[in-house]
N, C-alpha and C positions, 0 to 999 in steps of 0.2 A: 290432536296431538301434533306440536310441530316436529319437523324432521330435522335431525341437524343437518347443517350446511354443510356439502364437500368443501374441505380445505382447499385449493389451487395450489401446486407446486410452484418456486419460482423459473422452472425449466418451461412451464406452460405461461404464467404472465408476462413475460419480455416477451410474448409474441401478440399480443392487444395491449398492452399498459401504455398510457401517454401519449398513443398516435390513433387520432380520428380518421381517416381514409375520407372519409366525405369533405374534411375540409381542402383539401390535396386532389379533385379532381377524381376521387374515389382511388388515389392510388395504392395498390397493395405493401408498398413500402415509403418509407417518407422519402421525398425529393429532398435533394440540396438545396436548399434557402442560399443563394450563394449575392447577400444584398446586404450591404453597412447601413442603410438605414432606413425605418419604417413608418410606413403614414396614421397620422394619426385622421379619426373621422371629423372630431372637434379641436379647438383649442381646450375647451375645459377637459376632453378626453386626453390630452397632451400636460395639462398642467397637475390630473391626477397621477398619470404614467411618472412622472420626474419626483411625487411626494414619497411616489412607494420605494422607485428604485435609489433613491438616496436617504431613504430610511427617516423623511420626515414627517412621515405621518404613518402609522399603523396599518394591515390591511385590514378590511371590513371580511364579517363572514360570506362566504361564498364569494369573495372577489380574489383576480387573479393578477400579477403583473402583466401589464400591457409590454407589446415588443416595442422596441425603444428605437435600437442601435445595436448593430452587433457587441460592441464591448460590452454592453451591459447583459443582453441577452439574443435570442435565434432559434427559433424553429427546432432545428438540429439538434442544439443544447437543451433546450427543455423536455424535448423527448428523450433524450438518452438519462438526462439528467431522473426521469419518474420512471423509467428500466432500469434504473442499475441498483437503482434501492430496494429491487427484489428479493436479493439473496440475504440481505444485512437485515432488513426492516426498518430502516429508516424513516423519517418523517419525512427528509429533504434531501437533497445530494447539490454538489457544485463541482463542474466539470475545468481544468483548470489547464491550458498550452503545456507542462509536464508536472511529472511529481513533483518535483521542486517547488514548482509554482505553490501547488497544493502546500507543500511542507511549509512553504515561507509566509504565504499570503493568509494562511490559517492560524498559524502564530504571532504574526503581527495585527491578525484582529484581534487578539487576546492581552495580548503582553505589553508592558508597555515599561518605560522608563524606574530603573528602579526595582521592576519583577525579576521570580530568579525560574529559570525552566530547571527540573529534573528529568536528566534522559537516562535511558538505557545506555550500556556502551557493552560492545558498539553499535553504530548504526552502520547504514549507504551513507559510504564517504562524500558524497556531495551534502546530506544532512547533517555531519560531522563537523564540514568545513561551515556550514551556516549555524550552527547549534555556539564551536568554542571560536570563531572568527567572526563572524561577521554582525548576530545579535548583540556581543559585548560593544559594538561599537555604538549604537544605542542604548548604551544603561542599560541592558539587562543581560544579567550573570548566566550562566547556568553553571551545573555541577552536573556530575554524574556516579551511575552505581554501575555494578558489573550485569550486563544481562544472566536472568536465573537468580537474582539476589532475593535471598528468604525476607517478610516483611519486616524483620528485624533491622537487618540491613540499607532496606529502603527508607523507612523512618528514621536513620539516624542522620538524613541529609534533610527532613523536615523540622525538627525538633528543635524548638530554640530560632527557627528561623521563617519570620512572618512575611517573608518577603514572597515564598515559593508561589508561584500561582498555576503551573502548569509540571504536570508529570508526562512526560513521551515514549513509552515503549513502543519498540520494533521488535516484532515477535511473530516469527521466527526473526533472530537477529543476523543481517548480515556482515559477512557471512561464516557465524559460525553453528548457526542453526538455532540457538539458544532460546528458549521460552521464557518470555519474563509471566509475572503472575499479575494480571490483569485484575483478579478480583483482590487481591492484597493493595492495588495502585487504589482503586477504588475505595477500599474502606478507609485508607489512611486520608484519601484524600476528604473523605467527609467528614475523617476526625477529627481535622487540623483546617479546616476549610472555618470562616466567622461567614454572619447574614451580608456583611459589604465583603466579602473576598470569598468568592467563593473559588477551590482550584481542581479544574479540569484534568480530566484523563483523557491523553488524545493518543490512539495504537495505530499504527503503519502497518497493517495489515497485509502486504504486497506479498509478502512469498508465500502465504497460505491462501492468498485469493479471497475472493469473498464463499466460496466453496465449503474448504475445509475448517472454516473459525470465523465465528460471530462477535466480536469484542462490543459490540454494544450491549448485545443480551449479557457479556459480563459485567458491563458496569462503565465501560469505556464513555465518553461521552461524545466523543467525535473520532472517526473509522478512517483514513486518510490510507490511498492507494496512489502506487506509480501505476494510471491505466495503460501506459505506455507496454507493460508488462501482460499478464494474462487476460484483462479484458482487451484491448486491442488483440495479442496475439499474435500478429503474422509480421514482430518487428518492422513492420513500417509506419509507423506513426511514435508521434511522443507526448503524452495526456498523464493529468491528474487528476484524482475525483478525494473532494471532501465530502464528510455525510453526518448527519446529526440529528439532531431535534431543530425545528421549525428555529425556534429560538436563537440558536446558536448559528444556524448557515443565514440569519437576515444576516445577522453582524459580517460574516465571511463573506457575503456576497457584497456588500456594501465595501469590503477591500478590496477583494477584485476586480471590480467597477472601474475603482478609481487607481488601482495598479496597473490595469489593465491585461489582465494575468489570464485569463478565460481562453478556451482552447476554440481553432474555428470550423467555423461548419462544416468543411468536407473533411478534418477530423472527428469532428461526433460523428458523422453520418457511418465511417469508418469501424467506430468502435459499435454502434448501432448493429452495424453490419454483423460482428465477431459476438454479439452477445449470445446469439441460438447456438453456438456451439462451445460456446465459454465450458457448461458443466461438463459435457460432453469431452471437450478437449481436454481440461485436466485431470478428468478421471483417467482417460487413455495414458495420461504423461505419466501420474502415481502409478497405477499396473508397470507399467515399463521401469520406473524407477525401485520400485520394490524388487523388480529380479535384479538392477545391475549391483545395488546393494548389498544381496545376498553374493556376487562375483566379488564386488570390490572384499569383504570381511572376511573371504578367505585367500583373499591375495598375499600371499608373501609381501609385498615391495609395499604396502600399504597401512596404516595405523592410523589410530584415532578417526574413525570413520564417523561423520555428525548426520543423524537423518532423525525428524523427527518421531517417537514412539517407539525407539530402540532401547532397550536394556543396558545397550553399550552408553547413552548417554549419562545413567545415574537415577536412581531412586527417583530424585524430585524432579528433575527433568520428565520422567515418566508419567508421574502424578501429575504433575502440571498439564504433558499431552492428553489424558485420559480427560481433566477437568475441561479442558479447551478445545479440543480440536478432534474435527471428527474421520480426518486422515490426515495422511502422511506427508503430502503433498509431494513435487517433482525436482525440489532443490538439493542437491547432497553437498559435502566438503569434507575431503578426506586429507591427509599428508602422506605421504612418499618417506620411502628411507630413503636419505639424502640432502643437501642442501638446494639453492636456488638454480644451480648448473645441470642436476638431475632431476628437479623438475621442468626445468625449460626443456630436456630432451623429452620428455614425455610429453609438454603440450605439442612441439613442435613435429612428432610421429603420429598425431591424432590425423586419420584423415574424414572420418564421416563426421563428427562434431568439428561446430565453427569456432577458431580461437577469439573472440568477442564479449564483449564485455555485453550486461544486460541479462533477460532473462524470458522466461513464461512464451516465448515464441513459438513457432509446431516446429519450428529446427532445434535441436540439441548445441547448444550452447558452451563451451570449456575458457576456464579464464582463470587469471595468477592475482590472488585480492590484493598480494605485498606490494606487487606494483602497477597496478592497475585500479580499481575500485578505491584501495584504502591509499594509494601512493602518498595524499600528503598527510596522513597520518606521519608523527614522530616514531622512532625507532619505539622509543619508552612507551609511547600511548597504543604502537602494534601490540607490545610486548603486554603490555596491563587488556591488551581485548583478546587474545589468544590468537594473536595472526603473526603467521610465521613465514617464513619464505619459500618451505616445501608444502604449502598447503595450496590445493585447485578446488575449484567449486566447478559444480556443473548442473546444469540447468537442461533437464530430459524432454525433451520433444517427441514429434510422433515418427520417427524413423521407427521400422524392424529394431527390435530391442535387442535382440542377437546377434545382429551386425554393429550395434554399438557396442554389447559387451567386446565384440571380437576385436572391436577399433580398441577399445581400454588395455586389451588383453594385450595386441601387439604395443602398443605402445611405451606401458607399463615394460616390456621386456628390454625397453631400452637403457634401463638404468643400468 
């Protein structure tokens, strides 16, 4: 009788996955590979290494890319690169200099001249500025739906139009927390998808982590993270990671390559570093976030409080949580009674949260999206994403939770 196999959590495999120790001198954690370029044994081993990494020749079974060059690949990178696709399931991951990279370098392997992207709105205002700015300067369009948009709503930007090839939810949305439905992106996109066009669901997963929400197992086809955020962790570094099906990250890699977009080795080894305590650390950050929540919803001076799997969000907001996500995670955004002058007094009496823009850090985090994160949004396009001038987000770290509430408490008393 065979026995079944113990499953492995992914809190146990990022502590063996992707790093040999015998190859390293036996060492217990990987070294900094801190070298732009690598030797090859032959030349025919040099002339295989340039077929794989520029995507001219297929790999063979059980063959692996040879180290090349740091732009192309490193040590560093291909270890964090086979940890980090722990918690997702991935086939493959690409580590990428920041999210952006990842945001930009991911959609320009896809898209192309002519195509039309489908985003969420809204997003992180740097993906906003490259979503309605910078891709239209390339021939390709995009459109947008409101994050939380029922499939009815998402389809009426498909229908009638064969150009679409790429749908982008950010979800949670920054920052007004908003859940788009990943499995509705998914089915439309197989409806409306021919055998030469097929169109992509790629979710920005960043403020749920790879922790509390799995968008591949919904149907997502590529999982895109700022790792700058909770897998780094200790805001000192700035990383992106794409992840997907084997398939789908040759072609990505094959952009970053030749963008040169890839993050370097004493950053992987960095976030390397942060992944043992990744699970660990946002579960701490959600506990602490779920009490200030419960402060902030009876606060007088406070309204429209956004946190994922509250009541207070709405029926399908709820439903959507429940289908997708299996906490709450550490990001809140509430609004103040008052305009932009009472809440600048309230970020500016904050003293144990930092006023800083970013997120997922072990410090608690306080920042104003109207003019900071979303600034060069238009008034109209604030107005159409629900971001107002008294609204704060805040991003819960691991300080004493009680001494944060008490920072919010005084602070708030300023209006």
């Amino acid at each position: 009788m065979t026995q079944n196999k113990h499953s492995v959590k992914p809190q146990t495999s990022i502590f063996s996955k992707g790093y040999d120790p015998q190859r390293s001198e036996g060492a217990a954690v990987p070294p900094v590979f801190r070298t732009s370029t690598f030797l090859f044994k032959t030349a025919e081993d040099g002339k295989r290494a340039f077929e794989i990494a520029y995507g001219l020749s297929p790999m063979k079974e059980g063959e692996s890319p040879a180290l090349i060059y740091t732009r192309v690949n490193n040590p560093n990178t291909e270890i964090l690169e086979e940890k980090a696709t722990c918690w997702d399931g991935a086939e493959e991951a690409a580590v990428f200099g920041s999210g952006m990279g990842a945001v930009s370098s991911t959609c320009l392997a896809f898209l192309r001249p002519g195509d039309t992207l489908v985003f969420s709105d809204p997003v992180y205002g740097g993906t906003e500025y490259y979503f309605r700015h910078m891709l239209p300067l390339f021939g390709i369009k995009t459109k947008h739906f409101p994050a939380g948009a029922t499939k009815a709503e998402m389809e009426a930007l498909l229908q009638g139009d064969p150009t679409v090839k790429a749908i982008f939810l950010e979800s949670p949305a920054n920052p007004t927390i908003m859940l788009s439905d990943i499995g509705a992106a998914r089915e439309l996109a197989d409806q409306y998808s021919t055998p030469d066009h097929k169109i992509l669901v790629m979710v920005d997963n960043t403020f749920m982590g790879p922790i509390f929400s799995s968008p591949l197992a919904l149907g997502a086809d590529l999982v895109i993270y700022s790792a700058t955020k909770f897998f780094g962790g200790h805001s000192d570094l700035v990383a992106g990671i794409t992840m997907g099906s084997k398939a789908l990250m040759a072609q990505v890699k094959v952009f970053r390559t030749i963008l040169g977009s890839i993050a370097d080795p004493d950053t992987t080894w960095l976030i390397h570093r942060s992944l043992a305590t990744l699970q660990i650390r946002m579960e701490k950050q959600q506990a602490s976030a779920v009490k200030m929540v419960d402060f902030l919803l009876s606060h007088p001076m406070v309204y429209e409080l956004s946190y994922p799997g509250l009541p207070q969000m709405g029926e399908r907001q709820l439903e959507l949580w429940k289908k997708q996500c299996t906490g709450t995670g550490s990001l809140i955004t509430f609004k103040v009674k008052g305009g932009e002058a009472e809440t600048f007094r309230v970020l500016d009496a904050i003293e144990h949260m930092k006023l800083a823009v970013s997120l997922g850090g072990v410090e608690s985090l306080i920042q104003h999206p109207s003019t900071m994160t979303h600034s060069d949004m238009t008034p109209a396009e604030k107005a159409h994403a629900g971001i107002t001038v008294n609204m704060i987000r805040i991003s819960v770290g691991l300080e004493d939770v009680d001494d944060l509430i008490a920072d919010l408490k005084q602070a708030l008393a300023k209006i």
